[in-house]
C-alpha positions in Angstrom: 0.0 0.0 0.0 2.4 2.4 0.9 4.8 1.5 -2.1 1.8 2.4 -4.2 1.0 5.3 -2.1 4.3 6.7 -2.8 4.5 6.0 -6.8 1.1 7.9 -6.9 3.0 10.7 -5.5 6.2 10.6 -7.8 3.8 10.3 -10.2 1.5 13.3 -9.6 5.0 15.5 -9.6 6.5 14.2 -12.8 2.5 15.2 -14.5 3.2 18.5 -12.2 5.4 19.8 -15.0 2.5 20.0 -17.2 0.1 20.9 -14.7 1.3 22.7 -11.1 -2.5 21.5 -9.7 -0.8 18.1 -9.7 2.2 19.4 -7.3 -0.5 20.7 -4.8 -2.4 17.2 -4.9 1.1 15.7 -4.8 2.1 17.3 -1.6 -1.3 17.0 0.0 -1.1 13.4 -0.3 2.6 13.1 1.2 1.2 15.1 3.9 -1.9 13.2 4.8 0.5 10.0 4.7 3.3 11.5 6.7 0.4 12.5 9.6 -1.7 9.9 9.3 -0.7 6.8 6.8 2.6 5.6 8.7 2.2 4.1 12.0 5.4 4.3 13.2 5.8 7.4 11.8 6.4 10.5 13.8 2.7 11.0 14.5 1.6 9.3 17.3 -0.9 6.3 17.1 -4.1 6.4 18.7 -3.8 4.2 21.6 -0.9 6.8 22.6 -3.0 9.7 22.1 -5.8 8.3 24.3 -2.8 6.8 27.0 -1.8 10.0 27.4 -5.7 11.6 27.3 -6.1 9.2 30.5 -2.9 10.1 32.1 -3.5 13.5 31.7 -7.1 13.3 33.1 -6.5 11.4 35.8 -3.6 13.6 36.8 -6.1 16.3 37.0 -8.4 14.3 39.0 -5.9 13.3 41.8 -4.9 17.6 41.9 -8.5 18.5 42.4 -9.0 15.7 45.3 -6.2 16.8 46.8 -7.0 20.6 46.4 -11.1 20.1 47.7 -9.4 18.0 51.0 -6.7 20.8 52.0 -9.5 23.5 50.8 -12.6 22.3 52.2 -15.1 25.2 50.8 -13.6 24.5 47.2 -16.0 22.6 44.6 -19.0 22.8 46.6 -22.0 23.2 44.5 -24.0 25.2 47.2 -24.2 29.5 46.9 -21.1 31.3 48.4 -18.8 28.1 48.6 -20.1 27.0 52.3 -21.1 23.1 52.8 -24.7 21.9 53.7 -23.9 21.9 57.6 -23.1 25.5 57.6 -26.1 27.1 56.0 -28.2 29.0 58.8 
């Protein structure tokens, strides 16, 4: 696939000498298989994009656990940041 991938594209630039509409088609097809086509590519696959999604999010979960038990008024849903038990 890729081998016929990449004659389409030395193709399309050799037909670019009659046509420069063929270089631009050319180059956005090496682009879309640079970013997308190779999986070992510099891009990153998907299950590394959604490893580091999750580590990511669950990094921000642990900060705001930590930050609502050493700030107790922070997150609450009630007006003016005060807990249920303090309302009068």
């Amino acid at each position: 696939m890729s081998a016929l991938l990449i004659f389409l594209i030395v193709a399309l630039l050799a037909v670019g000498i009659v046509k420069p509409a063929f270089w631009v088609a050319a180059a956005v097809l090496l682009f879309v298989y640079v970013q997308y086509g190779r999986a070992g590519g510099r891009g990153r696959s998907r299950n590394e994009e959604y490893r580091a999604y999750r580590d990511r999010r669950d990094s921000q979960a642990r900060f705001e656990r930590r930050y609502r038990r050493e700030h107790k008024g922070f997150g609450s849903s009630q007006a003016g940041g005060r807990r249920q038990d303090d309302r009068r």
